[in-house]
N, C-alpha and C positions, 0 to 999 in steps of 0.2 A: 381494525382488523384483528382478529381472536386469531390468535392462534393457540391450537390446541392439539396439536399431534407431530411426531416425530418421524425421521426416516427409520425403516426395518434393520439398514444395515449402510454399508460403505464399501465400496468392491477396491481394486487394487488402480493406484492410479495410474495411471497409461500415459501423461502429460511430462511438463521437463522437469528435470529430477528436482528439484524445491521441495517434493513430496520426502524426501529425505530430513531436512528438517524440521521444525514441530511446527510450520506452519500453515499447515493442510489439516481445516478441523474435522475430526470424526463426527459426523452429523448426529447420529444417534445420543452422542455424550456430551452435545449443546445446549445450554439451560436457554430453553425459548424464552422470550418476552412475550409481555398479554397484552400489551400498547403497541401499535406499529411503528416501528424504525427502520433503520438500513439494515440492522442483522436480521432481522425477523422478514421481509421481502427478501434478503437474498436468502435465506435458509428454506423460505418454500418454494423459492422458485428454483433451488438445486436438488429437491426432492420430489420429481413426479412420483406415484404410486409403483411406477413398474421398476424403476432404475436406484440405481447403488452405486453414489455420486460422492467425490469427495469439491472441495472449495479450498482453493489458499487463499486468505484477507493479507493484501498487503498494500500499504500506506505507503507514500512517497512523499521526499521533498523535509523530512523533517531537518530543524525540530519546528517549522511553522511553512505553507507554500499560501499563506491567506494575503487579503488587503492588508494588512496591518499585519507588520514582522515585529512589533516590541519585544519584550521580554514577557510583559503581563501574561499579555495576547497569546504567546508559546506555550506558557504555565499551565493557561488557562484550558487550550485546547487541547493540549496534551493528556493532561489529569481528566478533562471526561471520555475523551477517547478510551484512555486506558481503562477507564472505572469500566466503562460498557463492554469493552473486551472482556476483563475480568470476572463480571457480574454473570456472561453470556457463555466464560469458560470457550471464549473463541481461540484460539492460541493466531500468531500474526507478526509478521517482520514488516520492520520500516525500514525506508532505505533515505540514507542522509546527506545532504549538501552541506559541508561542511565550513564552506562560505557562511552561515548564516547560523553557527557554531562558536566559531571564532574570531566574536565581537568584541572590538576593542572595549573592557572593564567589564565585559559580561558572559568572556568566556566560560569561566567555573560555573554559574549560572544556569547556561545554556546544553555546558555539557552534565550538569545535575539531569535536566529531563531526560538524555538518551540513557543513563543511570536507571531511569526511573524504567526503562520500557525493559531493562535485563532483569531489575530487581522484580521483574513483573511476570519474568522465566520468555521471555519474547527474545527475537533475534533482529541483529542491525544488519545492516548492508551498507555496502556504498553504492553513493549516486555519482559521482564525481563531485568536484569542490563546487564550481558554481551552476550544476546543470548542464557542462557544457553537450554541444552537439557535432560529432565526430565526423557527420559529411561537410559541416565548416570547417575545420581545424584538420592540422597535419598531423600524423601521426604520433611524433615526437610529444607536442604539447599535448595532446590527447592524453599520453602515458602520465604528463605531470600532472595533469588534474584528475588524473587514477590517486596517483602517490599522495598529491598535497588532503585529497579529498577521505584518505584513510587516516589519519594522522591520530587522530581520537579515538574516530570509529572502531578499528582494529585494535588499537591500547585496551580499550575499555572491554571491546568482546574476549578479548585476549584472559584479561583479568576476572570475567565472568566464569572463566572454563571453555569457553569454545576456542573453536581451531579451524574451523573451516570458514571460509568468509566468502559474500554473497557482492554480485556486482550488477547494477540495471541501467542499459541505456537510458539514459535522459530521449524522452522524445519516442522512444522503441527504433532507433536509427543508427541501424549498427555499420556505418561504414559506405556504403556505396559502390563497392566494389570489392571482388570477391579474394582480389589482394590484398587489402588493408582491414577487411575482415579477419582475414587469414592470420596476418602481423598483428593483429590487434588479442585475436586470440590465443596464439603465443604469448604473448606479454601479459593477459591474465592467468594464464594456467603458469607462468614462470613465478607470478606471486599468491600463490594459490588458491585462485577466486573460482567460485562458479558461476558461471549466468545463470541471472533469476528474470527469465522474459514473463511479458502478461499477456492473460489471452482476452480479458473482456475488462473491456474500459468507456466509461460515458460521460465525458468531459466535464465533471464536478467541477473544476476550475469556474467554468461561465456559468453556474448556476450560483458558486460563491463569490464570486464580485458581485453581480448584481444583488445576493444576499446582503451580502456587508455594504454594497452600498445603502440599500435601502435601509439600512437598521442607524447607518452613521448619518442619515435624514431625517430622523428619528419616524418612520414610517414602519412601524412593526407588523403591522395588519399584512401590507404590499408584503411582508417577509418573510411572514408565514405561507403566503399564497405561493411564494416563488420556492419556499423549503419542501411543501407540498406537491406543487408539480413537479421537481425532483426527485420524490420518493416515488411518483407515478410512473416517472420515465424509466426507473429502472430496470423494473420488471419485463419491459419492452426492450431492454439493450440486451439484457441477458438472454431472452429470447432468443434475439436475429444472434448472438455471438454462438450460441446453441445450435443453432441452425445452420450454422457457416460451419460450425466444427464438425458438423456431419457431411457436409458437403464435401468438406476436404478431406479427412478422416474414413468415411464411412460409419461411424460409431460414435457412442459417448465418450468423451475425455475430462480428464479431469482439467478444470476451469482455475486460472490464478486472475482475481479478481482487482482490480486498482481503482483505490482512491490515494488523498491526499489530506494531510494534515491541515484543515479549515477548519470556519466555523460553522460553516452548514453541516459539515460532516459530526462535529462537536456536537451540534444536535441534533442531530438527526440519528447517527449513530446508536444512540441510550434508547431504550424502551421506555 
């Protein structure tokens, strides 16, 4: 797929306020790719001819959510992730499990890559420490896996210049009830987070297990075909999430888009 033409412009985002920081890209000032990738499908399919659309790219689960957690593995996915951001002048926030941060002999390490995604002018988030999910858990522990799960995260954005800190359900499962909703969102505006919810998401997870299964099979053919219908199905989620937004809305909104630090994403991502 060629792509070869840009949006006219970017109207004002109408979606939740994440549009505040820099990672809602201006479509117009996106260096498209000539190869097809994930930036290149989602960048035309958030520019029909008539609308003035903006996109937040935001990544979850860092510094790795793949089959294989090494350290390699992290390095690895990380650094083309970011090179394709870069390259594409996307700007983009990842949000981090800091469970998988703060590896025994591999902390410094681990926390070099969220290093890498500031020194790269990008924004971190918390996810909580391990993922957890809030309609299991009491409120209490909930709060501690806020705390234990910023412990880096905030040090490091701290250290960049930022001051504002960004916070995303694990799961989009904010509580179950509109009490502990309530208490739960006290307790982040008391440590001064915002919610960064997602509006379109198409389960990148089960396309990368079965990816990285099949490549640790040594079956790379099968890997391309299943990296491939991937890139197919996108265009189709983004679609119905377009679709739904009008249903419920009436109008365009601006779209925050969720993937996950893999390897299908790793390549898939680059042009």
């Amino acid at each position: 797929m060629a792509v070869n033409k840009r949006c006219a412009g970017v109207g004002r985002v109408h979606g939740p306020r994440l549009h505040r920081t820099a990672a809602f890209a201006k479509l117009d000032q996106v260096r498209w790719p000539s190869l097809p990738s994930l930036i290149s499908i989602l960048l035309l399919a958030a520019c029909p001819a008539a609308a003035q659309k903006r996109i937040a790219i935001t990544i979850d689960d860092l510094p790795y959510a793949g089959v294989s957690r090494t350290l390699d593995t992290a390095r690895s996915a990380n650094q083309r992730m970011l090179s394709a951001l870069k390259d594409a002048k996307a700007p983009a926030i990842g949000f981090v499990n800091e469970k998988w941060v703060q590896v025994q002999g591999e902390r410094d390490a681990r926390t070099a890559i969220l290093d890498q995604w500031l020194d790269a002018g990008l924004l971190l988030g918390n996810h909580t420490f391990s993922h957890a999910d809030l309609q299991t858990m009491d409120l209490a522990a909930y709060e501690d896996e806020v705390i234990h799960g910023e412990v880096i995260t905030r040090e490091r954005m701290r250290a960049s210049g930022h001051s504002r800190f960004y916070f995303r359900f694990p799961f989009n499962h904010t509580g179950g009830t509109t009490e502990k909703r309530a208490a739960f969102g006290q307790f982040l505006e008391s440590r001064g987070y915002t919610l960064a919810p997602f509006t379109v998401e198409h389960s990148d997870y089960w396309f990368d297990a079965l990816y990285e299964t099949l490549l640790a099979r040594g079956d790379p053919d099968q890997a391309e075909k299943v990296r491939l219908a991937y890139l197919d199905y996108l265009p189709v989620v983004l679609d119905y999430f377009e679709k739904l937004s009008h249903s419920y809305f009436g109008r365009d909104i601006s779209q925050i888009f969720l993937i996950h630090v893999n390897e299908i994403n790793a390549r898939s991502l680059p042009a």
